[in-house]
SETOR-897682 format. One record per residue: z negated, x, y negated of N, C-alpha, C in turn; residue in one letter. Coordinates in pm, whole numbers, padded with zeros to 5 digits, always signed. Layout:
ZXYZXYZXYA;...
//
This chain:
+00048-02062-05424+00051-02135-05297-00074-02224-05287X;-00034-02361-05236-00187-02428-05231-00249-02382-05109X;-00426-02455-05183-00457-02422-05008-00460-02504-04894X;-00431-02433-04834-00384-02443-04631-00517-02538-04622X;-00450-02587-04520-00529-02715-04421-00641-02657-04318X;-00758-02710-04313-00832-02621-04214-00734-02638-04094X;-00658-02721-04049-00604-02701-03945-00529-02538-03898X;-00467-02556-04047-00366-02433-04067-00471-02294-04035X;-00550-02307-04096-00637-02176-04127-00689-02139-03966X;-00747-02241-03923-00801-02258-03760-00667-02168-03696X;-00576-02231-03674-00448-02175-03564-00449-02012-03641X;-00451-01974-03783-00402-01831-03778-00488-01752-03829X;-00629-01784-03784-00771-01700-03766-00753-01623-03688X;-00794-01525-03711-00797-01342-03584-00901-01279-03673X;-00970-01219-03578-01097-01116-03625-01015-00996-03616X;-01037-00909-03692-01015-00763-03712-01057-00652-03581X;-01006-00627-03499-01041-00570-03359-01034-00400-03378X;-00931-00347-03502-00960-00185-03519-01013-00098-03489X;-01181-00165-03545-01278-00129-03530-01385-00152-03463X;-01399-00250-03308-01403-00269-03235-01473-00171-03149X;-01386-00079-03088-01409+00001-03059-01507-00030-02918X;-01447-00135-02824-01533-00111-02712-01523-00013-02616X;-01636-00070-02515-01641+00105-02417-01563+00059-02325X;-01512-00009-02276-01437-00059-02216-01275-00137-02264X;-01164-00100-02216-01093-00170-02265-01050-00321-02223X;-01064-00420-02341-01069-00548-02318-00935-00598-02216X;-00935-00736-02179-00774-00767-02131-00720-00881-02288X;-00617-00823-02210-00508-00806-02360-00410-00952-02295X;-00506-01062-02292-00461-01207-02246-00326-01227-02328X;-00202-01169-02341-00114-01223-02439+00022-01221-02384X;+00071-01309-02401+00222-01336-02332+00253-01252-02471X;+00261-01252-02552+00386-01206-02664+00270-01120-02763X;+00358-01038-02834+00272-00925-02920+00351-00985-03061X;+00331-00871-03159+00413-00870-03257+00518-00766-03335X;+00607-00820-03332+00735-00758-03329+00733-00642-03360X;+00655-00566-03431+00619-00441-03439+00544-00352-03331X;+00489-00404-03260+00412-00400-03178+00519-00312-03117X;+00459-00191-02998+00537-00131-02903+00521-00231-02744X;+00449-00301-02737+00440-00384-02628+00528-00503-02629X;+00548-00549-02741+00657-00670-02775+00616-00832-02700X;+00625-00806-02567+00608-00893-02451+00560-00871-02351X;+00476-00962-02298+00398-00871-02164+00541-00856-02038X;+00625-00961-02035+00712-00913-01880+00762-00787-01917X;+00805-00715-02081+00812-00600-02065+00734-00504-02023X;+00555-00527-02155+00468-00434-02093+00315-00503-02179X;+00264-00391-02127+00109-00473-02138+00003-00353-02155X;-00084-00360-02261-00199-00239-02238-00250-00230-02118X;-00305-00327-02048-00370-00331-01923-00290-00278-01846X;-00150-00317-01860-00084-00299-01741-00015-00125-01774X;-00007-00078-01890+00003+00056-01928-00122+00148-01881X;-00225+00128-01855-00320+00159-01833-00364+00198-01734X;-00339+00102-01638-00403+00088-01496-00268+00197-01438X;-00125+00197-01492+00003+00291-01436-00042+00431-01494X;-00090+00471-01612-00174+00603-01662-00260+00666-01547X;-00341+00551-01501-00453+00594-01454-00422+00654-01272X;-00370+00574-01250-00281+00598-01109-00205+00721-01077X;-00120+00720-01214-00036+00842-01233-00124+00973-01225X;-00270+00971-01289-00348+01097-01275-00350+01125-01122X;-00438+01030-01081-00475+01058-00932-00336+01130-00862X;-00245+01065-00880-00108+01086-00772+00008+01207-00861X;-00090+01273-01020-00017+01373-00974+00173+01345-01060X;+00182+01185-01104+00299+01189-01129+00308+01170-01259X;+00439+01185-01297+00496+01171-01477+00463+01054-01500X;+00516+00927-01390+00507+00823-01420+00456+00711-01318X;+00424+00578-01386+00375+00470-01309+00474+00353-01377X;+00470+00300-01289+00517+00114-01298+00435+00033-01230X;+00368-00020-01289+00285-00115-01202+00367-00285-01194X;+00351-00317-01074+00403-00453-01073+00344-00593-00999X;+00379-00715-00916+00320-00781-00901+00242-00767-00756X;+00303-00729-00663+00261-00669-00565+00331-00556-00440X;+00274-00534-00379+00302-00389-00295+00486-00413-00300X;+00477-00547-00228+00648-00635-00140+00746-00615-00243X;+00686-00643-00402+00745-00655-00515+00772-00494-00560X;+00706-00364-00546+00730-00240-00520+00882-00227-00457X;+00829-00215-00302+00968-00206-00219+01105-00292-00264X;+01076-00405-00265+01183-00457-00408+01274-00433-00491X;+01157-00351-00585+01259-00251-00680+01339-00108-00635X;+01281-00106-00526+01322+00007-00451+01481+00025-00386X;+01409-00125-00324+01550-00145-00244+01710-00185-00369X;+01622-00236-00499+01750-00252-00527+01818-00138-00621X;+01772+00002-00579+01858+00102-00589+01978+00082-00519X;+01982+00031-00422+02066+00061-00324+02212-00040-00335X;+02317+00023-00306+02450-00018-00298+02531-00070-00193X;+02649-00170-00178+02695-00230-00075+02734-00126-00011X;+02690-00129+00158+02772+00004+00204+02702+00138+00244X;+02594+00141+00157+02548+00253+00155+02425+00232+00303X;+02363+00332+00366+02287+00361+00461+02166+00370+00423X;+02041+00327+00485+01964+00318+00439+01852+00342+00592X;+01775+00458+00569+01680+00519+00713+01534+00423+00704X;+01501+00366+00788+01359+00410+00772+01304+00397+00897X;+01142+00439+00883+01074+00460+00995+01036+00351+01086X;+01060+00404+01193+01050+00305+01312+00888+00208+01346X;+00791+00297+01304+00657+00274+01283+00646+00202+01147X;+00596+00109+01123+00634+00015+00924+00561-00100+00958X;+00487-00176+00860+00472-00254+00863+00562-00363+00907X;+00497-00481+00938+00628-00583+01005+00703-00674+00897X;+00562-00691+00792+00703-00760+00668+00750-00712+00621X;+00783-00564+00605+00813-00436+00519+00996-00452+00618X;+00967-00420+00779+01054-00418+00892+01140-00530+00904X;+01090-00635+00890+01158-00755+00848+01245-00800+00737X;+01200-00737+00593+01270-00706+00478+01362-00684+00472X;+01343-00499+00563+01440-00412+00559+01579-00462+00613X;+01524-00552+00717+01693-00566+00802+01758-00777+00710X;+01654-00813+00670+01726-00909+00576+01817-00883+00451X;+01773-00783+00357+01787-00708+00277+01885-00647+00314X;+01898-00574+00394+02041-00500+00489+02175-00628+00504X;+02121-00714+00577+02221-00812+00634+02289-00831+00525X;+02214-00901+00426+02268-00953+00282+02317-00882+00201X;+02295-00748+00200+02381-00641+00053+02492-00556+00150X;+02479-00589+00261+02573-00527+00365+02569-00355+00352X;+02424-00317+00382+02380-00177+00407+02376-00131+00542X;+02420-00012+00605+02400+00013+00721+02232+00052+00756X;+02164+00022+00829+02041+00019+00864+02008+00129+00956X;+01935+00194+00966+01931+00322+01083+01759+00301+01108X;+01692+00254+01205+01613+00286+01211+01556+00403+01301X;+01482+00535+01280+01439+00588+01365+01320+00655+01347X;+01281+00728+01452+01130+00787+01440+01109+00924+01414X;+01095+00909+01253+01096+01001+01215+00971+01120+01182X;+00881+01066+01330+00710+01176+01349+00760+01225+01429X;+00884+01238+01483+00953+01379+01616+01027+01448+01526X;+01089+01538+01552+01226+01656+01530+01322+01561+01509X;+01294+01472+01660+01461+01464+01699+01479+01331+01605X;+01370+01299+01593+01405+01123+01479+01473+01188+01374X;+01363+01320+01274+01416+01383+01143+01579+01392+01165X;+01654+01453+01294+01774+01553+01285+01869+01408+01314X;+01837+01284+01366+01908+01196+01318+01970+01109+01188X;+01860+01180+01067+01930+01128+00988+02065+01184+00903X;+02144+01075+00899+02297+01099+00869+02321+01170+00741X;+02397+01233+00756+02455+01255+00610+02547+01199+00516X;+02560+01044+00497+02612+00957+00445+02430+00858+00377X;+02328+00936+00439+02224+00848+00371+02167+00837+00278X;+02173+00738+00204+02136+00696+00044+01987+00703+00016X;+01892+00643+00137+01738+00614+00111+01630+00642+00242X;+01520+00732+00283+01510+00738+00337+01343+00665+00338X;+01316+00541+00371+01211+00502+00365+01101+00521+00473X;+01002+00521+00442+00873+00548+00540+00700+00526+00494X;+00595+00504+00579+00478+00568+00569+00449+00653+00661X;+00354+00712+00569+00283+00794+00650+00114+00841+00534X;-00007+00768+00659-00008+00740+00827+00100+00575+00810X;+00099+00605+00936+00202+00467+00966+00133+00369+01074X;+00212+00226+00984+00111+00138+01025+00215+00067+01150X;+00178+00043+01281+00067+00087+01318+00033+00222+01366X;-00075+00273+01421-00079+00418+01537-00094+00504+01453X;-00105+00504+01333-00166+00644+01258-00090+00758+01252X;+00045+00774+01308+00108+00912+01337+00169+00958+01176X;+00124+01099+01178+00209+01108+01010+00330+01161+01046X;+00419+01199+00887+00536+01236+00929+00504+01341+00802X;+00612+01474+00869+00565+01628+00793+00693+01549+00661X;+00650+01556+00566+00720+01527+00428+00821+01628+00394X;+00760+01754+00398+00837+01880+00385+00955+01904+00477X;+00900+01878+00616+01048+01937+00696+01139+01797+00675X;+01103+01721+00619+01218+01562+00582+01265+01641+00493X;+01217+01643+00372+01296+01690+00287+01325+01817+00287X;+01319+01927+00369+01444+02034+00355+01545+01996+00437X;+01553+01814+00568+01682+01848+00626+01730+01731+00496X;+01678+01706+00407+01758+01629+00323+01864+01703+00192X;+01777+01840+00159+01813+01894+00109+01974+01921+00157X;+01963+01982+00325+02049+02043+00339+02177+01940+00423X;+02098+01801+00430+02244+01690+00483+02230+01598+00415X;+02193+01543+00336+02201+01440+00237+02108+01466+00109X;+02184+01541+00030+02097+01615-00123+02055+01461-00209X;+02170+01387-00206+02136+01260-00265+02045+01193-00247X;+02011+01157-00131+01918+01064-00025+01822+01096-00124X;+01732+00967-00119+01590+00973-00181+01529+00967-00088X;+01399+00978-00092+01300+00983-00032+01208+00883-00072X;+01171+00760+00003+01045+00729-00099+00923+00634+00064X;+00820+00654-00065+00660+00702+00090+00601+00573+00026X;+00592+00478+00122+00490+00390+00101+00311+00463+00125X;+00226+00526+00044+00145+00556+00038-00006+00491+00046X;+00004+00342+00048-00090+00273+00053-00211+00351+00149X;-00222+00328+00236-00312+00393+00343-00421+00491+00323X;-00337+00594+00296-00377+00759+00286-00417+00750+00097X;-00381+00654+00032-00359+00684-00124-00383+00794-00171X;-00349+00839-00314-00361+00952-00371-00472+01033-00369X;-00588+01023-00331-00701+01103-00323-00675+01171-00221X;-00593+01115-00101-00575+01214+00045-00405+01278+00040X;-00349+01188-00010-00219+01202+00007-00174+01230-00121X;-00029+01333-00208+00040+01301-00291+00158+01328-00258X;+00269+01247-00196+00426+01229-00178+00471+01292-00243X;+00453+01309-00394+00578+01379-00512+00520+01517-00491X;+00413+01571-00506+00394+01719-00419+00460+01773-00294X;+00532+01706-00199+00542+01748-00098+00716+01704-00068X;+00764+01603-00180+00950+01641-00172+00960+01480-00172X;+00881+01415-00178+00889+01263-00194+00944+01264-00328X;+01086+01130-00313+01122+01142-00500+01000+00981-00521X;+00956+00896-00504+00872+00787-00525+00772+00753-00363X;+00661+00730-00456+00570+00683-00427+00513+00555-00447X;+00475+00481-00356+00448+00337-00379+00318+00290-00335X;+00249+00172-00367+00114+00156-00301+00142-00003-00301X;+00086-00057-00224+00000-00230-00267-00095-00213-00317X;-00117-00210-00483-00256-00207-00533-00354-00310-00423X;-00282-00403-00375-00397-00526-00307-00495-00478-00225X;-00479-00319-00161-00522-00278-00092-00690-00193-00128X;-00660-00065-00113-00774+00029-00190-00775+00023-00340X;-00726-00006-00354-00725+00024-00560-00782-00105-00581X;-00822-00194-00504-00855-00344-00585-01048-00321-00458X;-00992-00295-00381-01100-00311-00320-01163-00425-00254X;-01170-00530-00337-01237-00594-00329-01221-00748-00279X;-01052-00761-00178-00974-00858-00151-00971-00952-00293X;-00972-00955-00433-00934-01072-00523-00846-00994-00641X;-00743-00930-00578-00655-00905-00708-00541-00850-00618X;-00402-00896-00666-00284-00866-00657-00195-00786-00689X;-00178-00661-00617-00017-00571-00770+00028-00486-00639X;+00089-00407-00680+00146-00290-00664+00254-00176-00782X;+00266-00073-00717+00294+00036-00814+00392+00110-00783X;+00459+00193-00830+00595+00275-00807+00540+00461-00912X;+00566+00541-00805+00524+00603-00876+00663+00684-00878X;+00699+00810-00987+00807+00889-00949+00789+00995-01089X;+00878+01150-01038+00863+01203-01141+00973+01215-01216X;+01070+01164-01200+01211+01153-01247+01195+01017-01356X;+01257+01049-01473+01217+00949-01570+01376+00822-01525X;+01496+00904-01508+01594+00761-01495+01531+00654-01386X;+01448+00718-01282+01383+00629-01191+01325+00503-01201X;+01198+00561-01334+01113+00521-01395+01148+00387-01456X;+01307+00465-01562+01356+00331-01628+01397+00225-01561X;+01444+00256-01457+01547+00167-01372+01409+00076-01336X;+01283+00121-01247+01192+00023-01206+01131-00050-01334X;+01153-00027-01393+01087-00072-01555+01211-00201-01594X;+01291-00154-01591+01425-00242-01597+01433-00381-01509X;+01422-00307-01370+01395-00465-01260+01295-00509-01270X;+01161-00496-01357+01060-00529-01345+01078-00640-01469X;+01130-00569-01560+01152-00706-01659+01231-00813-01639X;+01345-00764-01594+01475-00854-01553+01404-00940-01450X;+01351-00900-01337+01320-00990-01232+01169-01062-01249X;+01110-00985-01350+00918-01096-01380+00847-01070-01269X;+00814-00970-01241+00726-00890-01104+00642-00819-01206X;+00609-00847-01313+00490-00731-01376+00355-00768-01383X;+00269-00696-01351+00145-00767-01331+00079-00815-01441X;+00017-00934-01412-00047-00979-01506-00155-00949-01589X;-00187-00968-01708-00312-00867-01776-00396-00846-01682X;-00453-00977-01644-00605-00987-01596-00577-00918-01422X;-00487-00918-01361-00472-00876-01265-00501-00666-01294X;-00400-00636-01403-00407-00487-01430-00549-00457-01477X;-00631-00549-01509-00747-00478-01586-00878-00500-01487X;-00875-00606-01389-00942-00585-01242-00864-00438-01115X;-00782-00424-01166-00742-00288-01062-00763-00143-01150X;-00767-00171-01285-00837-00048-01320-00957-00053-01354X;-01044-00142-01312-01172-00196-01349-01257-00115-01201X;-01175-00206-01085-01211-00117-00936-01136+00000-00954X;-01061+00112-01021-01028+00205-00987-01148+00326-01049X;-01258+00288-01089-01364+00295-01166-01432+00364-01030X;-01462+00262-00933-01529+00326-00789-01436+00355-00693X;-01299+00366-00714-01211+00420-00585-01240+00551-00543X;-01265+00659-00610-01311+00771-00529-01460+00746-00458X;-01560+00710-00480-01658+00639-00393-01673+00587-00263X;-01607+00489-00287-01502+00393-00188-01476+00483-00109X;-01361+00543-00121-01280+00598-00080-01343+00725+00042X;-01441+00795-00040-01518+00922+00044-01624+00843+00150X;-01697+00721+00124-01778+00684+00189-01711+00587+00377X;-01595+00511+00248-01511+00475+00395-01430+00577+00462X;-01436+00687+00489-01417+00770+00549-01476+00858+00620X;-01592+00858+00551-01728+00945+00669-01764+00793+00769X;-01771+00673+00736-01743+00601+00812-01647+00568+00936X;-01567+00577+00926-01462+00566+01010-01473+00702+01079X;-01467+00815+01038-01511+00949+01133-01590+00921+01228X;-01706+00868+01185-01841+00819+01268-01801+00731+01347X;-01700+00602+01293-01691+00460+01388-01585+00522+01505X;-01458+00671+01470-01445+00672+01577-01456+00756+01705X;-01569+00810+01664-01628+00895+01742-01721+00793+01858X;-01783+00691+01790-01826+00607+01868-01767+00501+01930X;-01614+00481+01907-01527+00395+01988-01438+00460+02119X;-01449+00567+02077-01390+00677+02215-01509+00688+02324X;-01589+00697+02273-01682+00690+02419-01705+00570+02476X;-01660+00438+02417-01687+00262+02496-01583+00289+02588X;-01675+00197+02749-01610+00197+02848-01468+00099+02834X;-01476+00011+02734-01385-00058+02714-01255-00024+02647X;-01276+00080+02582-01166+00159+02481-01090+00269+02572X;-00956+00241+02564-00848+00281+02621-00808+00411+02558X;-00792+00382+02423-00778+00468+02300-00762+00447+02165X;-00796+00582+02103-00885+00523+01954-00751+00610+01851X;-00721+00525+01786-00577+00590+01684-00626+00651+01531X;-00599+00796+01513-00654+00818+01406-00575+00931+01341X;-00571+00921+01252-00411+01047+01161-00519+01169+01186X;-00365+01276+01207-00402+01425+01210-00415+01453+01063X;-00529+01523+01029-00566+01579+00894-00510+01691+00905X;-00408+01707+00852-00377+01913+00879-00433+01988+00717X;-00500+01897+00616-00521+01978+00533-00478+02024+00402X;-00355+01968+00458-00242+02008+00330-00203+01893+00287X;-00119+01806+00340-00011+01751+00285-00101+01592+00317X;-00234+01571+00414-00293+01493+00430-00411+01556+00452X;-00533+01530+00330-00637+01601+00269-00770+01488+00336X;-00743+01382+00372-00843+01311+00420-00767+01159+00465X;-00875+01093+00492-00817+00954+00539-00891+00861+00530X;-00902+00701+00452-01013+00636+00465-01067+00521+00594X;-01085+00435+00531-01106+00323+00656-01095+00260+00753X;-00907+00280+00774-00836+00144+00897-00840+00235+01045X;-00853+00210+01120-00865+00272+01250-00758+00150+01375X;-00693+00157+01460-00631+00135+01606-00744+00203+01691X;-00729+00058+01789-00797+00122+01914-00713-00003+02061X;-00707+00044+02141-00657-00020+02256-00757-00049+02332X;-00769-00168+02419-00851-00221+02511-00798-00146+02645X;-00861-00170+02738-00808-00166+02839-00728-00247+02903X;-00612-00227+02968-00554-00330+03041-00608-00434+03117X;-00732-00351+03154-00802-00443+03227-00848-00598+03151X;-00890-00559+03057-00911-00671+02993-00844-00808+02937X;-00686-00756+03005-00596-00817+02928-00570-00843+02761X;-00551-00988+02746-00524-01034+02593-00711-01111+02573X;-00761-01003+02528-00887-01048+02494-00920-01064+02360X;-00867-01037+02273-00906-01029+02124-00919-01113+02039X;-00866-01273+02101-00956-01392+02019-01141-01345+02055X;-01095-01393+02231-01292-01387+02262-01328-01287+02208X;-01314-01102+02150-01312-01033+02107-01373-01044+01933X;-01292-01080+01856-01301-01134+01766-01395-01222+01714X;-01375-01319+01822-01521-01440+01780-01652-01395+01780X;-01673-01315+01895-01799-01217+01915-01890-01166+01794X;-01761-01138+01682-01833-01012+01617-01848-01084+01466X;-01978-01051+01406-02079-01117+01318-02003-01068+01179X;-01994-00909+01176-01974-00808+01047-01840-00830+01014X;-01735-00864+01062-01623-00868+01085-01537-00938+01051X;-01477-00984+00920-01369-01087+00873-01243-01138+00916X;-01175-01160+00937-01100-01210+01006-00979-01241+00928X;-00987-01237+00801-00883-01297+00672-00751-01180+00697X;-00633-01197+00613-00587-01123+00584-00632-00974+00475X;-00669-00966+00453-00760-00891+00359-00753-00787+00425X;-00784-00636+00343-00852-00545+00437-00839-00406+00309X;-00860-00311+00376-00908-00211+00236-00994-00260+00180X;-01152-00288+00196-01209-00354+00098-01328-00290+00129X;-01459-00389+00048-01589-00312+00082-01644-00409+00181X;-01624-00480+00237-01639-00561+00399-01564-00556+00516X;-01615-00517+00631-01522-00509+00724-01428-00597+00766X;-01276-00553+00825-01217-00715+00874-01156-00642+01016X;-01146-00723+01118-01040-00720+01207-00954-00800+01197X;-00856-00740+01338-00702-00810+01292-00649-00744+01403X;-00533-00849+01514-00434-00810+01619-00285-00779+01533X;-00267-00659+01545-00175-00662+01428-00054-00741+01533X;-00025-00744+01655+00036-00831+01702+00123-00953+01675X;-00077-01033+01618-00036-01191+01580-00082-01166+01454X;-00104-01075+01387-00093-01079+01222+00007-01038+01154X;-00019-00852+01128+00040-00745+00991+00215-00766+01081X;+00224-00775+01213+00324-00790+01241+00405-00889+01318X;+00354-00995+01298+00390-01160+01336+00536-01232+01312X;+00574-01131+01181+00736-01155+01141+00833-01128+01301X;+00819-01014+01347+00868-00956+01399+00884-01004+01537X;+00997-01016+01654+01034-01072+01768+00981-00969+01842X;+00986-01029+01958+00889-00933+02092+00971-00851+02106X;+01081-00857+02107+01161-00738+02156+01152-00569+02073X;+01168-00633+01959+01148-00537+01816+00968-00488+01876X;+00881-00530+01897+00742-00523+01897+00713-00445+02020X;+00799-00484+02147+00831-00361+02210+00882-00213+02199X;+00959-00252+02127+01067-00114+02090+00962-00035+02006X;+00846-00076+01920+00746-00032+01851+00656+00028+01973X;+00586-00039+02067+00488-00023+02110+00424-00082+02110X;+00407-00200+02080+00307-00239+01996+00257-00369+02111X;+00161-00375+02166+00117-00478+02264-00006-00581+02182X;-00035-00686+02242-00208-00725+02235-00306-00662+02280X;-00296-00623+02341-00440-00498+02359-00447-00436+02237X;-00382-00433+02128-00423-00303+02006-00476-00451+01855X;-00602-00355+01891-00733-00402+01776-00719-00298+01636X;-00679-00368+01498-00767-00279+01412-00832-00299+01314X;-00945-00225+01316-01076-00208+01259-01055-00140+01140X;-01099-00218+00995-01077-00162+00872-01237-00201+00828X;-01264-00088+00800-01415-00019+00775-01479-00003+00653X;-01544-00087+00612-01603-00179+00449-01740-00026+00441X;-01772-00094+00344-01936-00043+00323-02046-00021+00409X;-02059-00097+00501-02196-00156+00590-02238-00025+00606X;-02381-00044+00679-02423+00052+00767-02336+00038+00867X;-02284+00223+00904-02223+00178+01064-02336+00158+01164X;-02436+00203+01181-02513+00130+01263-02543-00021+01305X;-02532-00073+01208-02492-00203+01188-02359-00269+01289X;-02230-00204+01237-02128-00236+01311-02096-00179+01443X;-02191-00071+01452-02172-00027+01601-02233-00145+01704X;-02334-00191+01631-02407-00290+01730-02305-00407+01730X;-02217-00456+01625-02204-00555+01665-02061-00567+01684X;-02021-00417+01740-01882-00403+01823-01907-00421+01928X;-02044-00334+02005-02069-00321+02086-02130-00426+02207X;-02164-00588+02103-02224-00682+02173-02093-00752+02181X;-02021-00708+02079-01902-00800+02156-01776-00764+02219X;-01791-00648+02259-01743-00599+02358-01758-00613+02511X;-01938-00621+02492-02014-00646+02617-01974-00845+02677X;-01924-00884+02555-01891-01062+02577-01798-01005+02710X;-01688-00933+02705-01586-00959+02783-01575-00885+02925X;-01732-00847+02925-01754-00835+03073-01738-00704+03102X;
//
């Protein structure tokens, strides 16, 4: 064979990486592997993105992970378990684009929709026995109320054996919470949240201990191109490095922030999940609190007031943010629906970064004092 063109030689230069051997694992920048390769293609799979689902899977306890593009892209694969016809529960307390989903998603595959509240008895003993999926969080956004996992799933056991179960877990994540311990068949997160930390990275995850599950989210994940990207998987297991940190510190925080928001003359009431110990082992950062009526719709002037305090969509992070979930997390949603929630302008919430709380006590507290 003659010899190759430096051009030639240039394009199919590669250093020997074997032996390498860094302490860290690199990102694996590659749309395509080689055909031998068990990765093949990244929309199938990806070291990073094998990695960061390993690592998740410890914490939470499960056989398996799927990591994908984000939290929305989770529920996604979730929903498209589901069949024309079939019933589909979830909790009345939900995020609002999650709530909004649910009943588009419904309209269009022609699913019967049931929503109810399932942190009473009487929500649990409503669900049907024709139901295919029973979706929820818990704590639930908004108001913090959990829902007992266990008594769901023994009335599922005993009126809908089929029905899945699956727990949007973001919130509480696996250090406080594990769903598949307690009768959850999947578990889900928005990596965007605590696992990234740091508001600049995108994913979410599916967790389950049932392997046909597994395949099936693995399946829509290729078919539909929701898999996260290297560099995205290797910044969420990069921050999953300090998530227990994180995690313990924004929580003696928030203990503290709301011990000191229940005693302001201005605070109506301060929303915070029951720890019973078991099935919810701790809780980190996001806190509800209500103004007083008196104050009316104060939470722009509210807002502007306060120095420590971000304002972005963002939150789970190591900087504080507020947010009316009102005119934000639940803005999809019509007043009427927002009623039927509870959910007014008077309710502020406070998601609780790093700072000194001394720090943010002062500068809740001066701008609280703005509104008289």
């Amino acid at each position: 064979m003659k010899e190759l063109s430096p051009v030639t030689k240039a394009l199919r230069h590669r250093i020997d990486i074997a032996e390498t051997k860094p302490a860290t694992t690199p990102v694996f920048q590659a749309s395509a592997f080689e055909a031998d390769s068990p990765y093949f293609y990244t929309r199938k799979a990806n070291p990073n993105v094998r990695e960061f689902e390993e690592v998740v899977a410890l914490l939470e306890e499960s056989r398996f992970g799927c990591g994908v593009s984000t939290g929305m892209a989770a529920i996604q694969c979730v929903l498209n378990l589901l069949k024309p016809g079939q019933t589909l529960v979830i909790n009345s307390l939900i995020y609002g684009c999650s709530y909004q989903h649910f009943h588009r998603f419904s309209e269009r595959l022609g699913l019967k929709l049931l929503v109810l509240d399932l942190t009473h008895d009487s929500g649990v003993a409503e669900v049907p026995a024709d139901t295919a999926m029973i979706f929820l969080e818990s704590p639930t956004n908004p108001f913090l109320k959990t829902i007992d996992l266990k008594k769901l799933d023994s009335l599922r056991k005993k009126k809908c054996p089929e029905a899945l179960i699956v727990v949007d877990n973001t919130w509480a994540g696996p250090l406080c919470q594990k769903p598949l311990n307690f009768g959850a068949d999947v578990s889900l997160h928005s990596a965007t949240k605590y696992f990234s930390g740091h508001s600049d990275v995108m994913g979410g995850i599916l967790l389950s201990n049932r392997s046909e599950l597994d395949e099936f989210f693995k399946a829509e994940r290729f078919f539909g191109g929701c898999i996260l990207d290297p560099h995205a998987a290797w910044l969420l297991r990069r921050s999953l490095q300090t998530y227990e940190l994180r995690t313990r510190e924004q929580q003696r925080v928030a203990i503290e922030m709301k011990k000191f928001l229940i005693e302001l003359p201005q605070v109506e009431k301060v929303y915070y999940p029951e720890i019973d110990g078991e099935q919810l082992t701790g809780y980190p950062g996001i806190l509800f609190f209500d103004l007083k009526a008196s104050y009316g719709d104060s939470y722009i002037k509210f807002r502007d007031q306060l120095k420590l305090f971000g304002t972005g969509t963002g939150m789970a992070c190591v900087t504080s943010m507020v947010a009316q979930p009102y005119s934000g997390s639940h803005a999809s949603m019509n007043d009427a629906d927002k009623a039927k929630m509870g959910l007014g302008k008077g309710l502020i919430r406070l998601c609780f970064g790093l700072e000194d709380p001394e720090d943010l006590k002062t500068d809740i507290k001066q701008a609280l004092a703005f509104l008289g």
